[in-house]
C-alpha positions in Angstrom: 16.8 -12.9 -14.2 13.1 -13.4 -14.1 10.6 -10.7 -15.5 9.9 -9.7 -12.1 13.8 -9.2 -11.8 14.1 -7.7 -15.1 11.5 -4.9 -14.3 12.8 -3.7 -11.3 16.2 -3.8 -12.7 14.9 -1.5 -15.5 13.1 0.9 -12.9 15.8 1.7 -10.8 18.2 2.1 -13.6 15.5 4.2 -15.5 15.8 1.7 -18.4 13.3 0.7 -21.0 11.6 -2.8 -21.3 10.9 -4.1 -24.9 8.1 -7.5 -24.6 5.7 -8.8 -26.2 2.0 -7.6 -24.5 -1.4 -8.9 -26.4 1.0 -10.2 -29.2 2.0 -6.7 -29.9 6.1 -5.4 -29.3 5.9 -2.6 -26.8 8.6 -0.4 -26.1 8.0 0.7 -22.5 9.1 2.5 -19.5 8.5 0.9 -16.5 7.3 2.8 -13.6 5.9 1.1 -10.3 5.5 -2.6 -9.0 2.5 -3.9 -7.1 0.4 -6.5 -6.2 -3.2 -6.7 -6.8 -5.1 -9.3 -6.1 -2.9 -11.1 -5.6 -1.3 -11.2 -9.4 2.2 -9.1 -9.7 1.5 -5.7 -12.2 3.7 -3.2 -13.2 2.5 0.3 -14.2 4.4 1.4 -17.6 4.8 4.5 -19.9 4.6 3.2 -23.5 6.8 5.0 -25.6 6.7 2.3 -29.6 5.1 -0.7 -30.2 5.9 -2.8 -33.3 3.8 -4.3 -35.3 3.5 -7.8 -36.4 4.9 -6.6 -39.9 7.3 -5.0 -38.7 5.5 -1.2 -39.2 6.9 1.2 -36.0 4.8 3.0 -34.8 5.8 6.0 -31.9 3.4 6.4 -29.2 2.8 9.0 -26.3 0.6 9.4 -23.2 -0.2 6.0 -23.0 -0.2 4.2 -19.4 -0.8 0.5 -18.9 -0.9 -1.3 -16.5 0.4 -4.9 -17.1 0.2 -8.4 -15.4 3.5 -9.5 -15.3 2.5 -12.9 -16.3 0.7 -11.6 -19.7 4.5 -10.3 -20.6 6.6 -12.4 -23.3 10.2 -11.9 -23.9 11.3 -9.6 -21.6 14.3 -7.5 -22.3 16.1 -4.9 -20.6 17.2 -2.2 -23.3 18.8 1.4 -23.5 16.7 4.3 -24.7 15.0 7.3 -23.7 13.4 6.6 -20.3 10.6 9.0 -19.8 6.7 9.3 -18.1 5.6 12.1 -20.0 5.3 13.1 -23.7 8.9 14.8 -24.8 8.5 18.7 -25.4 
């Protein structure tokens, strides 16, 4: 599967994407797929990001949206899909 693929697997199976954005691991949940400009985006839910070292760190309320082109190492992965801080 390609990312594109890979995303819209993950969306309607409500399953998390782990890549590489900005040479940070993210943890994300991926929510919408569009077109703008004519460059594929995805909007995503960030839930960790890793951190070069190796340090975890949890994250809430943050939206991004992504070219899907500025993505490395894609994976589809089980977790806790979500779009909204856990209460």
């Amino acid at each position: 599967m390609n990312t594109y693929e890979k995303i819209h697997f993950a969306i309607k199976n409500r399953q998390l994407i782990k890549s590489t954005y900005l040479g940070v691991i993210r943890e994300m949940c991926p929510h919408v797929l569009g077109v703008k400009n004519g460059c594929s985006r995805t909007l995503f839910y960030q839930v960790k990001t890793i951190s070069p070292i190796g340090v975890i760190q949890y994250t809430e309320n943050i939206w991004l949206c992504i070219p899907l082109h500025e993505l490395e190492d894609v994976q589809v992965i089980k977790g806790n899909w979500r779009s909204t801080k856990k209460l």
